[in-house]
C-alpha positions, 0 to 999 in steps of 0.5 A, a space after each residue: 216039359 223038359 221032354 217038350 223043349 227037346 222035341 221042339 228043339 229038334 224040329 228048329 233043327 232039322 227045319 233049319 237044314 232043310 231051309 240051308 240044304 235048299 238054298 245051297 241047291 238054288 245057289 248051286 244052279 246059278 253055278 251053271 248059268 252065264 249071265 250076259 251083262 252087256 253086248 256091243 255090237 259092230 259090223 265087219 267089212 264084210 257087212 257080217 254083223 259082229 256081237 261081243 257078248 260080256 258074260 259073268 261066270 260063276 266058278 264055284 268050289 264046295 272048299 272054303 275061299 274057293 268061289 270067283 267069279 270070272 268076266 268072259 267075252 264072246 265074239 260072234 260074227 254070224 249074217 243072221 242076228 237070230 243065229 246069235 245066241 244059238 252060236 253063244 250057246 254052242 261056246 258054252 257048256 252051260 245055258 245062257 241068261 239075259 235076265 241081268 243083260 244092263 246095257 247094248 252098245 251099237 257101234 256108229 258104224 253099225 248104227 247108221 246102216 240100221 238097228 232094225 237088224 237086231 233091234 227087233 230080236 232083242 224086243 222078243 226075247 223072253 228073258 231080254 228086259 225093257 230096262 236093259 238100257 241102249 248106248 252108241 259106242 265110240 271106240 275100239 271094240 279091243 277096248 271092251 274086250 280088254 278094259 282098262 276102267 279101274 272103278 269096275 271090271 263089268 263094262 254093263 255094270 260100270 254103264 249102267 250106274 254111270 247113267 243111272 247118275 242123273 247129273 252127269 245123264 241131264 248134263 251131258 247124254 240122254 238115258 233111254 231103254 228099250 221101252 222107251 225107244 219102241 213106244 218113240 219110234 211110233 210116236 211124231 216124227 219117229 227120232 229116237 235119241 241115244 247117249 253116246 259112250 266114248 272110250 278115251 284115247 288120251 294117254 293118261 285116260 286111255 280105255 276110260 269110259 265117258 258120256 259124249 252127247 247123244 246120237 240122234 236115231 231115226 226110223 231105226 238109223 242113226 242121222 247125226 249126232 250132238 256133241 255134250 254143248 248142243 246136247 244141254 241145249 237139245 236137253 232144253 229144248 225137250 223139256 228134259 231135267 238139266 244140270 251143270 254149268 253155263 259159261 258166258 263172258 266176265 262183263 268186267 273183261 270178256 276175254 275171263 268166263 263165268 260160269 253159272 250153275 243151273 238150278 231150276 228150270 221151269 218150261 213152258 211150250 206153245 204152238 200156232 199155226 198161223 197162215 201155214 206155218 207153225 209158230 213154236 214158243 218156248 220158255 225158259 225161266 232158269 234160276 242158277 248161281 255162280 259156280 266160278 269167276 275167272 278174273 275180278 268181277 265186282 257183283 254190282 247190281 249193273 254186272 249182275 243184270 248183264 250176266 243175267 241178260 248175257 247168258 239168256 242171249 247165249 242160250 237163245 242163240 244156241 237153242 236157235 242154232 240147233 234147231 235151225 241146223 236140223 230144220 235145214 235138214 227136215 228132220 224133227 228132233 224136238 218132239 214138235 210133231 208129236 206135238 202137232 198132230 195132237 193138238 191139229 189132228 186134221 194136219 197129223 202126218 204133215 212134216 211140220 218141221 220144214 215150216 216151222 218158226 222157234 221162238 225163244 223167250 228165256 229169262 236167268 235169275 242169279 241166286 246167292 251172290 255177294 259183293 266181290 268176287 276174285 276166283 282167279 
């Protein structure tokens, strides 16, 4: 028995240093690979396209305490995109991954002369992933290059979790990846839509990352862009989840605010095409608390009803703004000739923004309130 015990003993053994002798010769190999984690690219004055290419580099020892890992950017400037990462490769002594590739920034510059440039190369890529996420980067390229953001040194890893927070995403941008802006460009009107990234110029903020509203991409150019107010609204008109807050006049002293905070928000859309135009009605019915009062404000049933009804009229009026703003300019960045096409297929193909008519039907509901409130 006792002979029994030793010769399985010395079997877990040596299958133990196998199992470790393996797992060091697979952890080895990730030694000699750079991993791409973010690309920015911008175009130079000479319309040469100009990529930065966030890479993660493993410096590994064999000595205890000795592994780091160091963030390196690559600047490449080449005419033909295709001859990127030929030229990344020719600047490393090791193979390039873009398995872990998080986020592609584009420059507005280089987003209004078109992502069809490179969009296409990124889509075949092998190891390029569709979850890879797309950005529209306002800022300095220095400022990638040589980051200031504290929370973390990996700009791709830093984005990534930033949109991946659904809060500040529904509230202020969009979160769109590769994917998904392939299978928009074939669908309705082909409007792709963005989260813009501004890096702070403030001297007390400056090199900071933050969400600034969305750029409105068509047919592969940027057209426009929102800043963060009109992108909730445009965020509500889509039907896309929103959270935050909406400020409307104290009805006790309209020169104070309240803000309220939405909760749910149920959606509903219709259309008709009624003598040659197309009525569209949207409605919204939000539930929300009141999140802030500047001033004193007595929450009467009276004041209740008024902030319900003013805040209903501020969102009207602004979903009305926006979408009035992008007719003029007959550009569908609502999703309404998908909508269309669908459900009038005779008619599909027709730019059915331009004879477009929106309705809003919007109606607020406060939650939650007691009788007096004095926030400031």
């Amino acid at each position: 028995m006792t002979t029994l015990k030793r010769i399985c003993a010395a079997f877990l053994m040596l299958s133990i240093s196998l199992l470790l002798l393996t797992s060091c010769l697979s952890y080895r190999d990730l030694d000699h690979v750079v991993f791409v984690t973010s690309i920015l690219i911008d175009k130079d004055e000479d319309d040469n396209m100009v990529f930065y290419f966030e890479t993660l580099n493993a410096i590994r020892s064999s000595s205890k305490g000795a592994n780091q890992e160091k963030r390196i950017v690559y600047k490449i400037t080449n005419k033909n995109a295709a001859d990127a990462i030929n030229s990344l490769e020719a600047r490393t002594s090791v193979p390039i991954s873009l398995a872990h590739n998080k986020v592609i920034l584009f420059t507005e510059k280089f987003s209004r002369s078109g992502l069809d440039l490179v969009f296409d190369l990124f889509d075949r890529w092998q190891e390029s992933v569709n979850r890879t996420l797309l950005c529209i980067y306002d800022g300095d390229p220095k400022d990638f290059i040589k980051p200031t953001n504290q929370e973390e040194n990996m700009t791709g890893l830093y984005l990534y979790s930033m949109l991946g927070n659904k809060k500040s995403v529904t509230s202020y941008g969009v979160k769109i990846n590769i994917k998904e802006f392939m299978n928009q460009k074939y669908i309705g009107d082909k409007v792709n839509s963005l989260p813009i990234i501004t890096v702070s110029k403030d001297e007390d903020t400056k090199g900071q990352y933050y969400i600034n509203g969305v750029g409105l991409v068509k047919e592969y150019k940027m057209v426009g862009r929102l800043d963060k107010e009109q992108t909730y609204y445009f965020n509500l008109l889509l039907n896309n989840q929103v959270d935050g807050n909406i400020n409307t006049a104290n009805p006790e002293d309209e020169t104070k605010l309240v803000s309220m905070l939405l909760l749910k928000n149920n959606y509903d859309s219709d259309l008709e095409l009624e003598n040659n135009d197309l009525n569209v009605t949207i409605k919204l019915r939000l539930n929300t608390v009141i999140s802030s009062i500047q001033g004193e404000l007595e929450l009467t049933k009276a004041n209740i009803g008024k902030l319900q009804d003013s805040m209903a009229e501020t969102i009207e009026e602004n979903c009305l703004k926006l979408f009035q703003e992008w007719k003029d300019k007959k550009i569908d960045v609502f999703d309404i000739q998908e909508k269309f096409d669908r459900k009038y297929p005779s008619e599909a193909g027709r730019n059915i923004i331009e004879d477009s008519k929106l309705r809003m039907d919007v109606q607020v509901e406060i939650n939650g309130t007691s009788s007096v409130r004095d926030a400031e």
